[in-house]
Each structure stands twice: as structure tokens, then as C-alpha cells.
N, C-alpha and C positions, 0 to 999 in steps of 0.2 A: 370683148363682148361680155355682158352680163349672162352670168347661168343660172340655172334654181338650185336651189338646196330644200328637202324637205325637213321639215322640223316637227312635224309631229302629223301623227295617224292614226286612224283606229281600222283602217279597211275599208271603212266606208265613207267618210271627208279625209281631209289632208288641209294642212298648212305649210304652204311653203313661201320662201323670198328670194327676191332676186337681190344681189349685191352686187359692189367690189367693181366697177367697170373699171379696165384698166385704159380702153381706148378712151373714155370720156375726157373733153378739152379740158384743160389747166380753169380756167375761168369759171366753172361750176359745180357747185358743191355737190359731193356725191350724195346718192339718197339710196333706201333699201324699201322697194317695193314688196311688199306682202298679198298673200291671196288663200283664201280658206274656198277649196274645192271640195264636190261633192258630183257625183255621176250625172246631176241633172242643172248645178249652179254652179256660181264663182262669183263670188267676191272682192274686191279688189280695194287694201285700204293703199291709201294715197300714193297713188298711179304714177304721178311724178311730172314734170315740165313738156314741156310743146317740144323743146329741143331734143331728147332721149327719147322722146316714143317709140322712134322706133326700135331701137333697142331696148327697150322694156316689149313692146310686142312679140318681137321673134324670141324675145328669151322664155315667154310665157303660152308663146303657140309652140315651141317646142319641146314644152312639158304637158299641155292641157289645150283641151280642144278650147279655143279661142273662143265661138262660137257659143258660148254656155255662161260668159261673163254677163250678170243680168246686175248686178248690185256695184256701184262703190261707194268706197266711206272714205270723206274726205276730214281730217280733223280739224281743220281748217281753211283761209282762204288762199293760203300763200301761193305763188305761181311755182316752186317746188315741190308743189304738193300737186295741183290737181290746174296749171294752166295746160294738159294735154286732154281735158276733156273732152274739147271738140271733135278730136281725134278720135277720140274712144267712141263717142256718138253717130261719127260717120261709121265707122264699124257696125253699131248695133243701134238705133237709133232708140230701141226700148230702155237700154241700160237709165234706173234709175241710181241718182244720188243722194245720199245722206249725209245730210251735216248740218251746223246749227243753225236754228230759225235766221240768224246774224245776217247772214250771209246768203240769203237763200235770192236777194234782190242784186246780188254783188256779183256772183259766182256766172250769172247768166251770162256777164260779159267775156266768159271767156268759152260761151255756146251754150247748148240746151235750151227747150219749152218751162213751160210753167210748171206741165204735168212729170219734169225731170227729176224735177228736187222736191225730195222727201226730210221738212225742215225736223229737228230733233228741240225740243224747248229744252229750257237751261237745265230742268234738275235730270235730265237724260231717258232713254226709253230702250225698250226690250227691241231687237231686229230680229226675224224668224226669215233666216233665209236654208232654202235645202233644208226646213224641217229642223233648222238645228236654232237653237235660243241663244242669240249674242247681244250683249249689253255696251249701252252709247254710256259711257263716263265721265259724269264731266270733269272738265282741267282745265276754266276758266283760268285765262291770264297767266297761262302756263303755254304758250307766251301769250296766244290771243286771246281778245276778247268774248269770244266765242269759240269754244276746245272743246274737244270729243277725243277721247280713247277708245280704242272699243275691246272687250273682254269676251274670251269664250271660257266659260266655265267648266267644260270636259279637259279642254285639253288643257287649262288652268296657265293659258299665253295670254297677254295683256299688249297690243298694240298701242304703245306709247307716245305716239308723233315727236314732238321733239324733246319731251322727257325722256333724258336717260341719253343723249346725243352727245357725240365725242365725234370733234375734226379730227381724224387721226390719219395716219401716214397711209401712203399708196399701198404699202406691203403688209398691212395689218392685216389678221384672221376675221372669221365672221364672228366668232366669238370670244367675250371676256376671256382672258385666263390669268391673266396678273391685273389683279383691280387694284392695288395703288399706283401701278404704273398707268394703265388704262384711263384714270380717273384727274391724271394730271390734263387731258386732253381734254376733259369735259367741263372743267369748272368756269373757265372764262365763258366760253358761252352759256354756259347756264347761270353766272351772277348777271351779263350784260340781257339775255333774251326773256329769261325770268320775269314777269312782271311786279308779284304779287307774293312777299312774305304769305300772308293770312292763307292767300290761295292754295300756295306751297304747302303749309302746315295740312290745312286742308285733305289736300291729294294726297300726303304720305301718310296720315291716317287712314283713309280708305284705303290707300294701294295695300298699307302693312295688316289689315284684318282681313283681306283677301289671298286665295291660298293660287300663289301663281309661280311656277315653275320656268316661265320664259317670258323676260321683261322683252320688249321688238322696240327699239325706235327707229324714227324715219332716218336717221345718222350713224353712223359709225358701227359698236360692236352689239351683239347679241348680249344680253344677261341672264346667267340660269343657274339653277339651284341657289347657295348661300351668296351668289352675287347678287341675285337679288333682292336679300335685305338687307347687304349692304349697300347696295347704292341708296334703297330707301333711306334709310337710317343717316347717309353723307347727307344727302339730301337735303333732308329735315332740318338739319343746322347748317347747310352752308345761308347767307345771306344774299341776299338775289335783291333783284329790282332797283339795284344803288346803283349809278351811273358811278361815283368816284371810286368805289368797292373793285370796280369794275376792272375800271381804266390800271389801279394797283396793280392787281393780280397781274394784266396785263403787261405792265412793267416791270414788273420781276420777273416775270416767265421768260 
């Protein structure tokens, strides 16, 4: 079963994620759910599949009053990310969502109103949830066409979606600790899922002038402290968006 791990606090919100399921079927990719709490909200970036809810539920009502989940940010459209909304909506029916305009006529089909989704345009917007200022970033074509990260700037963590994603083995930690080992797990999917050199360039400029202490993505490990400017920095020069690029690596590997 999935547990929480906190990762950052000030006493008055928290960040935490849920990782690592060991009972989850062979057949789908594991993901790490995130949620920034505070006494009176909760947040919830990308919830995850129709098929894990409920294990993403009990692991997060038994850390936080369930009840108080009013916001998610979805980074995109993908059904690993956010086809358990309908779930989350029979829960709370007010729970709104946020993510890119894209997607805002897409998304419905997997439930919610009109008045559910709260679209974000391309160059991204501020979200004040619990009083606290968290920023939509964009990361077009990183892989979709429609991307959002989203940043809190206190606690200086940057939810990544699928930047920074490594399929790594069942026994792996929640966090980095050997990045050239760790990174060998990341690169195929990131030359095949990658859309966009330009975009790429792009995002590792922003990510590298922002002062962030905890890379999150929805995959694999955690990155913190000088891991994460080096992944920035891998990043930046690996080549992405090649199908042949791709398919190499893969053959070597």
C-alpha cells in the first residue's frame, strides 16, 4: 500500500507524497502523488488513474483530513495523471481543477461541470490556495501540448509532472542518491516522451534562475539539493523529440 512521506514544513502547510506502491499490478506505471496541506485546504497535484484511487485515498485520509481537498492541478491530460477525477468529485463535488485551457473541453470526459475547471492560458498564472501563492509554469511539449508545473516558492519545490521521470526498479528509494546511476533510468523516456528541443531549452532556463531545493516528478525519484542542477544541466543537452535518438538509446540499454 502507498504511505506519505513529508517533505517539507513550516508548521503551518506541509508538503507531502505518496509513493512506492509495492502491491500495484505489473501492467502500470507507478506514479507519486503530491499534496500541499494547510489546516483549512489541500491540494492535490496529479491524483493519478481511476485504477489506484483507491489506494491514493486511504493513503492520504490517513495522513489528512480527506475532507479539506478543495483544489487539484493536473499537469496535464494523460489518464495517469488525473483519469480518477470522477472519483475525487464524488467525494467533494466542489473540488476544483486546474490545468491548461487545452484541455479544459477534454478533461470533462473523464467527469466534472463546467464550473470544475479552472483553465490556466499558456504563459501560466499565480494559484492562492490556503492563503499561500503557487505558481502554474509552463512546460509546453514537455511532453504535452498543454504542461503546467507548478512552484511553491517558500518551500522552494517545484512539481515537475513528467520532467525529471525515471522508470526505476520496484526497490528503489524516494530519493536521488546516486545520479549517474539514477539517471541511466531516465534518459530513454525522456529522449522518446520529450517533445520539443526549443521547449526543453526553454524550461531549463527558467527551472535554472529559480532557487528550488526539491525537483517532484510524477515518476520515479525525488531530486534535492545539487541534484537538482544536475539534472537541470543533463537536461539541457540531452536531445529529446528524435524518434531514432530514441529507439538507439534503447538499444544499447
Amino acid at each position: 500500500m502507498k504511505t506519505a512521506t513529508e517533505l517539507w514544513s513550516n508548521g503551518r502547510r506541509r508538503w507531502i507524497v505518496i509513493a512506492r506502491d509495492p502491491e500495484r499490478v505489473a501492467h502500470l506505471i507507478d506514479t507519486n502523488e503530491y499534496a500541499m496541506a494547510s489546516d483549512d485546504e489541500i491540494v492535490l497535484t496529479d491524483p493519478g488513474g481511476f485504477e489506484i484511487f483507491p489506494m491514493v485515498f486511504a493513503a492520504f485520509a490517513a495522513e489528512l483530513d480527506a475532507s479539506k481537498i478543495t483544489h487539484i492541478f493536473a499537469s496535464h491530460q494523460d489518464p495517469d495523471v488525473i483519469s480518477s477525477l470522477s472519483l475525487w468529485l464524488h467525494f467533494n463535488p466542489k473540488i476544483k481543477c486546474h490545468l491548461s485551457w487545452l484541455w479544459q473541453s477534454f478533461l470533462p470526459h473523464f467527469g466534472g461541470e463546467r464550473d470544475t475547471f479552472q483553465p490556466i492560458p499558456d504563459e501560466g498564472r499565480v494559484l492562492v490556495v490556503a492563503g499561500t501563492t503557487l505558481e502554474a509554469i509552463p512546460a509546453h511539449y514537455l511532453h504535452s501540448s498543454g504542461n503546467f508545473h507548478l512552484y511553491d516558492p517558500e518551500a522552494r519545490l517545484l512539481f515537475s509532472g513528467d520532467v525529471g521521470a525515471a522508470l526505476l526498479p520496484p526497490s528503489s528509494g524516494l530519493f536521488v542518491t546516486d545520479f549517474d546511476g539514477h539517471i541511466r533510468h531516465a534518459e530513454a523516456f525522456h529522449r522518446r516522451w520529450m517533445g520539443s528541443n526549443e521547449a526543453k531549452r526553454a524550461w531549463c532556463e527558467r527551472a535554472a534562475a529559480m532557487p528550488i531545493d526539491l525537483l517532484c516528478p510524477q515518476h520515479g525519484a525525488i531530486y534535492r539539493g545539487k541534484d537538482v542542477e544536475r539534472f537541470i544541466n543533463w537536461f539541457s543537452e540531452l536531445e529529446v523529440g528524435c524518434l531514432r535518438a530514441a529507439a538507439q538509446h534503447h538499444e544499447a540499454a
